[in-house]
C-alpha positions as CSV (number, residue, x, y, z in Angstrom):
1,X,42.0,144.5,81.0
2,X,39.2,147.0,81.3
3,X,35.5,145.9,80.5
4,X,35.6,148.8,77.6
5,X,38.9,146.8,76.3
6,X,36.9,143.3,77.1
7,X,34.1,144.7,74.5
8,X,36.4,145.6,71.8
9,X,38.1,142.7,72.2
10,X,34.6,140.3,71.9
11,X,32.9,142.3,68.8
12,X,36.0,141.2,67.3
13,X,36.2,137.2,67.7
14,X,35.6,134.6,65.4
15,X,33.5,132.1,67.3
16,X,36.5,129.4,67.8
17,X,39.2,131.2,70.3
18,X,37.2,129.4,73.6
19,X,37.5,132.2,75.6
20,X,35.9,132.9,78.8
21,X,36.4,135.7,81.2
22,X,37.4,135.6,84.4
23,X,37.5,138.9,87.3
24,X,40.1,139.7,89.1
25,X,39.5,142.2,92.0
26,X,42.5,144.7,92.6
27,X,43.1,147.3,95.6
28,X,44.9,150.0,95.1
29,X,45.3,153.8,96.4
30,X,42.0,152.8,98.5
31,X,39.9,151.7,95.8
32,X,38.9,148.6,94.3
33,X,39.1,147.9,90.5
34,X,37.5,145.4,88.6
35,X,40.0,143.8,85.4
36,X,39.2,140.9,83.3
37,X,41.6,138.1,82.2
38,X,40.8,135.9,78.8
39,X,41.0,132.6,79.1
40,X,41.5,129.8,76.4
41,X,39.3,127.0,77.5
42,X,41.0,124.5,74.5
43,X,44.2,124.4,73.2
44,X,44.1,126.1,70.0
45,X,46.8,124.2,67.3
46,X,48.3,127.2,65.7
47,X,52.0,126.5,65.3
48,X,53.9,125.3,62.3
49,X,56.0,122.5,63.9
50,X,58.2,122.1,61.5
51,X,59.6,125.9,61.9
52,X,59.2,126.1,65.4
53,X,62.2,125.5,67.8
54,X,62.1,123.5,70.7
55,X,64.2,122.4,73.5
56,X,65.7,119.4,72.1
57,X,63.8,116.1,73.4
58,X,61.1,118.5,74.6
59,X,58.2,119.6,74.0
60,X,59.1,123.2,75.4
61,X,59.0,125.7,73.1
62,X,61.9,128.3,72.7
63,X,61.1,130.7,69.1
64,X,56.8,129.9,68.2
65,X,56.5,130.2,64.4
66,X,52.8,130.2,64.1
67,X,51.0,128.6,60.5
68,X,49.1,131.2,58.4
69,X,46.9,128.4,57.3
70,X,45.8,127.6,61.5
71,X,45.8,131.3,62.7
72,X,43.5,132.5,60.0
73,X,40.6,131.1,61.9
74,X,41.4,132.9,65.3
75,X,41.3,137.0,65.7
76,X,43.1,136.6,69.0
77,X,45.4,132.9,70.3
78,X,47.9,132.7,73.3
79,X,51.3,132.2,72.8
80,X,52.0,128.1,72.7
81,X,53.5,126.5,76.3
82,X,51.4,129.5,78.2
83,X,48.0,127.6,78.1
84,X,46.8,127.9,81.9
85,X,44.2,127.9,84.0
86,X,43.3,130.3,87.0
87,X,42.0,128.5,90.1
88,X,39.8,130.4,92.8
């Protein structure tokens, strides 16, 4: 995303999201462009297990159903089974 979008983004979070931001250069037409990725430095528990579907004997998630009660703390969370990290 755009550092204008980055901003927005930041003026709205809580405090406890864990979110850093990491640059990624892109060429294109010529130019280069500077984006920005979030990334969730914890695992944030925000699912309702009990209404979430899994793979059976997994731990791979197939439909999230997020808890009202957990997400209420967090203004922005990435989807469950996507939590990654992006290595130089």
């Amino acid at each position: 995303m755009s550092d204008v979008m980055k901003k927005v983004i930041e003026t709205s979070l809580a405090g406890t999201e864990h979110v850093s931001w990491m640059t990624a250069h892109v060429r294109a037409s010529g130019k280069l462009h500077s984006y920005l990725i979030p990334m969730f430095n914890e695992k944030l528990d925000v699912l309702d297990f009990e209404k979430t579907k899994f793979v059976k004997g997994t731990d791979q998630i197939i439909k999230p159903c997020f808890s009202s009660d957990k997400i209420k703390n967090y203004r922005m969370f990435p989807k469950p089974g996507m939590f990654w990290r992006i290595t130089p």
